[in-house]
N, C-alpha and C positions, 0 to 999 in steps of 0.2 A: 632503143629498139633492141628485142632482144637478138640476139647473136644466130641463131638460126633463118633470122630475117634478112639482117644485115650482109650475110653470105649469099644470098640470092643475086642473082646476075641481071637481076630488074626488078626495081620497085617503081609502082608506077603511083602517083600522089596523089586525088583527087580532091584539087581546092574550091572553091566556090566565091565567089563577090557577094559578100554579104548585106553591102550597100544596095547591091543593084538585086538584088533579091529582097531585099527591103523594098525598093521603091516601088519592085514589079508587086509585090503580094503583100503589102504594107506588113503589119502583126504576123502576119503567118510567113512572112519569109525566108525566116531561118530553118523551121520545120519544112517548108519546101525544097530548101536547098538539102538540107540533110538525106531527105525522101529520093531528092532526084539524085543523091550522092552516091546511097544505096541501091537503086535501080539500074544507075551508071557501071557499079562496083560488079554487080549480080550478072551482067550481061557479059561486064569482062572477063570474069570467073569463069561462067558457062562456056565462052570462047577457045580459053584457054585449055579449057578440059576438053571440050571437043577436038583441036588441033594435039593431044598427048602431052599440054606440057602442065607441070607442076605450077602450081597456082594456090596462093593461102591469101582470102581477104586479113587483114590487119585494121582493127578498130584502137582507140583510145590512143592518139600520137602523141607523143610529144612535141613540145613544139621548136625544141634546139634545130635540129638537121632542117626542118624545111622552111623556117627561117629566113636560118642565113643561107640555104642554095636557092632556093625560090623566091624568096623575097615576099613569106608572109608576117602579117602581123598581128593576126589573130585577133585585127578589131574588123578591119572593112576586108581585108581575106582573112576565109577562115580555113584551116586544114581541116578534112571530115574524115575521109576514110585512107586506104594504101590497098597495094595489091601486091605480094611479092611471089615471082612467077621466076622458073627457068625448068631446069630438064630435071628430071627424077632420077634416082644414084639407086642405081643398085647393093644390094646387102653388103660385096664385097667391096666398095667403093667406100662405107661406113664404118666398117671396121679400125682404120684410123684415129677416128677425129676424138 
């Protein structure tokens, strides 16, 4: 994850059951879960922005950290998207890092 992500004060992970998305939408279930990943992802964005807080969707995971905290495996859960969200830093608050 890159390092601007990783300092965010919430990531929030959105996994899916790929079995059970299988079962419900046979062939199409993994593009269902992705679709509804994205829909999920979209709304909590929009949210976020409406309430003033800093929010960046995150695609292409890795799949080390949610892993082994969540307990995916990338065959029957699958990790799709992230959301890393907290309060926005003003210019002088950047000048540090």
């Amino acid at each position: 994850m890159q390092p601007d992500f990783a300092r965010a004060p919430i990531i929030l992970w959105i996994a899916g059951h790929l079995d059970c998305a299988s079962a419900l939408y046979g062939k199409e279930g993994h593009r269902q879960l992705l679709q509804t990943a994205g829909i999920s992802l979209h709304r909590l964005w929009t949210t976020c922005l409406s309430l003033d807080l800093s929010a960046c969707p995150i695609a292409g995971l890795m799949p080390g950290p949610p892993k082994s905290t969540l307990g995916i495996d990338g065959a029957k859960t699958i990790n799709t998207l992230a959301l890393a969200l907290g309060f926005t830093t003003g210019p002088e608050e950047n000048r540090n890092e």
